[in-house]
N, C-alpha and C positions, 0 to 999 in steps of 0.2 A: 891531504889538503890542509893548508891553516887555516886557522879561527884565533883572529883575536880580540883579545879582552880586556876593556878598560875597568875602572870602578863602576859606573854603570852602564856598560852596551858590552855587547858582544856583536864584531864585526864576522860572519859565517857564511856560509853555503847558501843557495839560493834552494826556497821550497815552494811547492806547489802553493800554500795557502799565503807566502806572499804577491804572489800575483794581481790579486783583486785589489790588496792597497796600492801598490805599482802600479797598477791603470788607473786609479784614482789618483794619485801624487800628479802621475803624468798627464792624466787630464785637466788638470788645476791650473788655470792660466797665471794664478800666482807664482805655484809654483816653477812654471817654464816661462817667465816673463824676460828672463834675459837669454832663452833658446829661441830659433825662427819659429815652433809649435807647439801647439800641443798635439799627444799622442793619441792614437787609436788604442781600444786592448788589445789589438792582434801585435802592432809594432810596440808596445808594452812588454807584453810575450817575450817577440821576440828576442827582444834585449835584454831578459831578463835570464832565455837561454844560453844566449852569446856569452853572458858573463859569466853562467854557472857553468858552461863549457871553458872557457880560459883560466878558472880556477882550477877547474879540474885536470885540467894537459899541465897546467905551469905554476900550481899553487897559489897564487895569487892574482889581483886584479880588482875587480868593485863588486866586496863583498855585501851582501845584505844588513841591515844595521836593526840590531832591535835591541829594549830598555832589556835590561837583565832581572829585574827585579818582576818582570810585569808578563816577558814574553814577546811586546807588542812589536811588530813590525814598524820602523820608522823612515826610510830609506833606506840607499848605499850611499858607501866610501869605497876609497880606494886607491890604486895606482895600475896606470897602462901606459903604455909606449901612446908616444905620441902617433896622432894620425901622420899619414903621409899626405905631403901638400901644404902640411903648414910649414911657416918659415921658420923655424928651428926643430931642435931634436930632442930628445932626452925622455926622461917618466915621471909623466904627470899626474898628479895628488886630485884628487878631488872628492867632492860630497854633493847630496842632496836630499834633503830631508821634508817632509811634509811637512804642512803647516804647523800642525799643534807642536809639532816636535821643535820648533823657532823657538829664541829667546829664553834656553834650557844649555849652556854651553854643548849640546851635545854635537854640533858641528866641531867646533876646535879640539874638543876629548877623541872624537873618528880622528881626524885628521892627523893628532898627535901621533894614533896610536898607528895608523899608518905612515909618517915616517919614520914613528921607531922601527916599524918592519922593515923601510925600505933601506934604511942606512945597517942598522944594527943584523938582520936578515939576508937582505941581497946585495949588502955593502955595495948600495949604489953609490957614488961620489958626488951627484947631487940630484936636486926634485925639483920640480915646477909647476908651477899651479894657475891658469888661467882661467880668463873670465872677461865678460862686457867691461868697457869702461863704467858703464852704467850700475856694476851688479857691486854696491860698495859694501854690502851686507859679508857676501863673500870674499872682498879684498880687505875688511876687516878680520876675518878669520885667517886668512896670509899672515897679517901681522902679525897675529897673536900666539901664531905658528914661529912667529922670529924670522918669517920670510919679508926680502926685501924687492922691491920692482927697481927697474933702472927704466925710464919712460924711452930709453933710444930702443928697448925693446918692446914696446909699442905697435901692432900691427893694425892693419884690418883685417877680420877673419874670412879667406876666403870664400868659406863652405856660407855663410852669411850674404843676405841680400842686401843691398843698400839699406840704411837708417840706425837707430839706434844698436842696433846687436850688433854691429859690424866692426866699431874700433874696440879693440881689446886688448889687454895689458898682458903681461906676463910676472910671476913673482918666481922667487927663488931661497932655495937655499941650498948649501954646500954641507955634507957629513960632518965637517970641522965644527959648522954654525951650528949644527943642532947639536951636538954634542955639548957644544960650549952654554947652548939655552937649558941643557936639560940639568946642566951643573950647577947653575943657578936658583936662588930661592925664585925668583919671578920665572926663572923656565918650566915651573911644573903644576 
């Protein structure tokens, strides 16, 4: 299985004593303000099996995210195949980190270091990364990633009930782009 590692997180395996922050993350209405809920610990759990199972069959996915320095559990990153039902295809980036862990780049340094896996790794051809129209915190991390939105790719999200959570963007980028942002002094 991989684990990877920026200057400070290490993206890893899911453990037992992340569990308890992962129900708290996911019980944090901040935290899930751009999801329909928040979670249970049991449907916490769960998800937290499902992931360390899909790492474990296919080495990758939405690994556990913690400071390197510290130890501490922070969230996950990662990359999975898109759901089926949504209106496009491909393997979607994503993050989510607890409160204190905001306002610390440690979203854009996951994320980074999850498309370096998915291009340089599983020479995926491209990445996409979705979210509320609402969630700009996250659509700023896109950017900074060097990913671009085109708005004709614009949806409502299915799995979504009517109101805010429902229109949702898409961002992107192509192996060529990240390659060409990592060769840059501002891609790194």
């Amino acid at each position: 299985m991989s684990e990877l590692r920026t200057e400070r997180l290490t993206l890893r395996e899911w453990r037992a004593s992340d569990l308890g922050p992962w129900a708290a993350m996911n019980a944090d209405p901040e935290v899930r303000a751009h999801f329909p809920e928040v979670l249970t610990r049991e449907r916490s759990e769960a998800s937290a099996a499902a992931f360390q199972a899909d790492l474990a069959r296919r080495g990758w996915g939405w690994w556990a995210v913690e400071v390197r320095a510290t130890g501490e559990f922070i969230g996950m990153a990662g990359l999975d195949p898109v759901d089926d039902g949504m209106p496009f295809t491909g393997v979607e980036a994503g993050w989510r980190l607890q409160r204190s862990a905001w306002g610390h780049g440690y979203a854009t340094e996951a994320g980074r270091a999850v498309l370096d896996h998915g291009f340089a790794t599983l020479r995926l051809p491209q990445i996409l990364a979705v979210t509320t129209a609402t969630n700009l915190r996250s659509q700023a991390v896109m950017r900074r990633l060097g990913m671009t939105r085109d708005p004709a790719d614009d949806f409502d999200d299915p799995e979504a009930a009517d109101g805010p959570r429902r229109p949702s963007v898409v961002y992107r980028i192509s192996a060529a782009a990240h390659q060409s942002n990592t060769r840059t002094p501002n891609g790194s």
